[in-house]
C-alpha positions as CSV (number, residue, x, y, z in Angstrom):
1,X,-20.6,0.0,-55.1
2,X,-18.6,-2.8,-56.5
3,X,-17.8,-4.5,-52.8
4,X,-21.8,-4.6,-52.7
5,X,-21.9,-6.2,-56.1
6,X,-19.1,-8.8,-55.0
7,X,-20.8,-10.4,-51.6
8,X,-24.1,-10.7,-53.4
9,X,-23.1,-12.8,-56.5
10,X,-20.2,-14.5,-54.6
11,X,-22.5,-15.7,-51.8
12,X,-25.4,-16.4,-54.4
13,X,-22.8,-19.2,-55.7
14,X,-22.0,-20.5,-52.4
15,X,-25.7,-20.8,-51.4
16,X,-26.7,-21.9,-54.8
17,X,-23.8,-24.5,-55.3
18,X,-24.4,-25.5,-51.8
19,X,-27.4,-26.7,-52.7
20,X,-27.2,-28.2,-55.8
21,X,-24.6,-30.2,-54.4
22,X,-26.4,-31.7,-51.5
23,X,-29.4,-32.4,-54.1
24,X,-26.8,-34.4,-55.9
25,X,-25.9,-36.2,-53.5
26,X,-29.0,-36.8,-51.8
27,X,-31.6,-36.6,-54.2
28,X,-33.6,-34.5,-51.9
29,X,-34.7,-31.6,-54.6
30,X,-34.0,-29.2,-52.0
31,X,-33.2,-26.6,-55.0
32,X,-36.2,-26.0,-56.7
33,X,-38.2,-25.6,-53.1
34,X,-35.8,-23.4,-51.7
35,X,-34.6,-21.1,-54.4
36,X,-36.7,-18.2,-54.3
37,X,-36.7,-18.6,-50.1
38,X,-32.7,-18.3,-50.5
39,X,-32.9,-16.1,-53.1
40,X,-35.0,-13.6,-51.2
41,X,-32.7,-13.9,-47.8
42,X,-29.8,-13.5,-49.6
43,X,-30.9,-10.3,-51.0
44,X,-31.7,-9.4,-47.2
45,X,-28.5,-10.3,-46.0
46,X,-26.6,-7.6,-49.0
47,X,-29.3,-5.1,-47.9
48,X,-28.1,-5.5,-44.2
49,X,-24.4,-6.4,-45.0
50,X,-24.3,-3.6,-47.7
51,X,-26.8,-1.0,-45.7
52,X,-28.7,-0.8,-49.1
53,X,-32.2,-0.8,-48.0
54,X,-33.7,-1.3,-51.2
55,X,-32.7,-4.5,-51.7
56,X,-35.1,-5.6,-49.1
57,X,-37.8,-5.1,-50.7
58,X,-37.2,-7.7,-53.6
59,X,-35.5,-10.2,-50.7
60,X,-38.7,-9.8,-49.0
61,X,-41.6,-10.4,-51.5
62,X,-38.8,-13.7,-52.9
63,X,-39.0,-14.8,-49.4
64,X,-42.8,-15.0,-48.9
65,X,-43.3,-16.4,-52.9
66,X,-40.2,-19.0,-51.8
67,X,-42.0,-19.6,-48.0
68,X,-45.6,-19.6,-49.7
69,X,-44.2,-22.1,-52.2
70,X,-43.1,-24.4,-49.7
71,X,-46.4,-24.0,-47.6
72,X,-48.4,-25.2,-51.0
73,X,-46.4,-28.3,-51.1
74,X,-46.5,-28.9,-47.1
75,X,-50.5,-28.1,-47.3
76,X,-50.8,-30.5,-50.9
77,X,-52.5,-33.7,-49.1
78,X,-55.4,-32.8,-47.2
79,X,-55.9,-29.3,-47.9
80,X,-58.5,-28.0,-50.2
81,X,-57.3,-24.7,-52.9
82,X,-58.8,-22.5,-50.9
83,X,-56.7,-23.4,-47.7
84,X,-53.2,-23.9,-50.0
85,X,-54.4,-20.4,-51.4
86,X,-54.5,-19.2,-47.8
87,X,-51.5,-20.5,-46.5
88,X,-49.8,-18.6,-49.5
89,X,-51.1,-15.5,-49.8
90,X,-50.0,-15.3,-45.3
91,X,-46.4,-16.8,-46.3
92,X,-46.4,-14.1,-49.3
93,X,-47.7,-11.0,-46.3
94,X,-45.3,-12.4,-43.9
95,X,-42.0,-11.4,-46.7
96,X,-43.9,-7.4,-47.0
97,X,-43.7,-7.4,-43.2
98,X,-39.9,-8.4,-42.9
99,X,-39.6,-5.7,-45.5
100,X,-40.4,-3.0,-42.8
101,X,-37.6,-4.3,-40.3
102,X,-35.0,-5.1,-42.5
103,X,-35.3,-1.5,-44.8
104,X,-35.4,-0.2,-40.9
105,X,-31.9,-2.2,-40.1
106,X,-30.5,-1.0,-43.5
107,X,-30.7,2.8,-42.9
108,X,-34.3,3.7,-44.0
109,X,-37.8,2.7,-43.2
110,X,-40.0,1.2,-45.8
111,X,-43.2,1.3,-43.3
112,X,-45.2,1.3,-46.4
113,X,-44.9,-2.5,-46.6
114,X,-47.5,-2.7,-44.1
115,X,-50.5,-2.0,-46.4
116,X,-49.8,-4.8,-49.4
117,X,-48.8,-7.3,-46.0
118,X,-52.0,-6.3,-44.2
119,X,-54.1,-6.9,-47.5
120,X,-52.6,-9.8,-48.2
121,X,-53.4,-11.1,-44.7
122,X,-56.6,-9.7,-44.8
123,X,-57.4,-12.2,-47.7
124,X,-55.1,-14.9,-46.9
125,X,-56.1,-15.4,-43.2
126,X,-60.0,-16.3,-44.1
127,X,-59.2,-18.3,-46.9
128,X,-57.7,-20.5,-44.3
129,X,-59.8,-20.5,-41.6
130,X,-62.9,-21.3,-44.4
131,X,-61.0,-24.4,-45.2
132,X,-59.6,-25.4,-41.6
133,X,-62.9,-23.9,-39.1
134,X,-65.8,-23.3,-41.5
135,X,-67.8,-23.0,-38.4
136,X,-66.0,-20.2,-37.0
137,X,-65.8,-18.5,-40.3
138,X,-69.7,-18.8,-40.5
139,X,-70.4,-17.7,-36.8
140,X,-67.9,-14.5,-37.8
141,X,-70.1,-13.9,-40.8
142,X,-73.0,-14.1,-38.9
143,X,-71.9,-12.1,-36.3
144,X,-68.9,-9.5,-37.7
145,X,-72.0,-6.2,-37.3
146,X,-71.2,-6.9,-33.5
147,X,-67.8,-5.2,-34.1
148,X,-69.7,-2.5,-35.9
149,X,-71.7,-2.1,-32.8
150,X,-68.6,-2.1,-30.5
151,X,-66.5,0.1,-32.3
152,X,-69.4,2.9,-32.2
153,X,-69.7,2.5,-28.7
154,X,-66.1,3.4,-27.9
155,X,-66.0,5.7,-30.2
156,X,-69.2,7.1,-28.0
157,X,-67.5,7.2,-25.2
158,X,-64.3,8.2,-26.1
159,X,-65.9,11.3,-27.4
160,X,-67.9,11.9,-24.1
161,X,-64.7,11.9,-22.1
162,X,-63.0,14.5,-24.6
C-alpha cells in the first residue's frame, strides 16, 4: 500500500516541479493550463502502475476538466459560449470514456463510465455544431422524426424475419 502511495506523490513532484521550472524559465504559464490535465494522467498512470483501478476514475474526470480547460482557452477568440461550452463538456466526456479502458487495464471494468460520457456528449456535441454549422443543426431539427421513422421500420422488419 505504501509503494502505491510513494510513486504517486514522488512522481506528482517530478511532474509538478517540472513544470514550474520550465514556467520559470520560460514564462510560458504552462502550469496553471496543464495542472488538472497532469493531475488526472498521473493518477492514471498509479492506477495502471499500482493495478488500483479506482484511481481512474478521479484521473479521468481531472483529465477531461484539465483537456476541457485547455479547449476553452484554444476556442477563446472566435468562438461564441455556446461553442467553448461545447468543446468542454466533449473534452470533459472524453476523460469518462478513458475511465472504461484504463479501470479495464487496472484489473476491473468501470463500464459504467459510459453513461455520464455519452450524456455529456450528448449535450456537448450540439452545442458545438449550433455554434460551428447552425445550418446543419437546423436541418437535423427539422428533420431528426426521419430517424423515428427509420428506426420503426427496422424494428418492422426485424420482427418479420424473427
Amino acid at each position: 500500500m505504501k509503494g502505491w502511495r510513494n510513486t504517486i506523490v514522488g512522481t506528482g513532484l517530478v511532474i509538478f516541479g517540472l513544470l514550474l521550472l520550465i514556467d520559470q524559465l520560460t514564462n510560458a504559464r504552462l502550469f496553471g493550463r496543464l495542472f488538472l490535465l497532469v493531475l488526472g494522467a498521473g493518477f492514471i498512470a498509479a492506477a495502471l502502475a499500482n493495478r488500483a483501478p479506482g484511481l481512474t476514475v478521479p484521473g479521468g474526470i481531472l483529465s477531461g476538466v484539465g483537456l476541457g480547460s485547455l479547449a476553452m482557452n484554444a476556442f477563446r477568440r472566435g468562438f461564441t459560449g455556446p461553442a467553448r461550452g461545447g468543446a468542454f463538456l466533449i473534452c470533459l466526456a472524453l476523460g469518462w470514456l478513458i475511465i472504461v479502458p484504463t479501470s479495464r487495464a487496472a484489473g476491473e471494468s468501470y463500464s459504467w463510465a459510459y453513461v455520464p460520457a455519452v450524456i455529456l456528449a450528448a449535450v456537448g456535441i450540439p452545442l458545438l455544431l449550433t455554434a460551428l454549422a447552425p445550418s446543419v443543426v437546423a436541418a437535423a431539427l427539422k428533420w431528426w422524426p426521419s430517424v423515428l421513422i427509420l428506426a420503426g421500420i427496422l424494428m418492422l422488419l426485424r420482427r418479420d424475419t424473427n
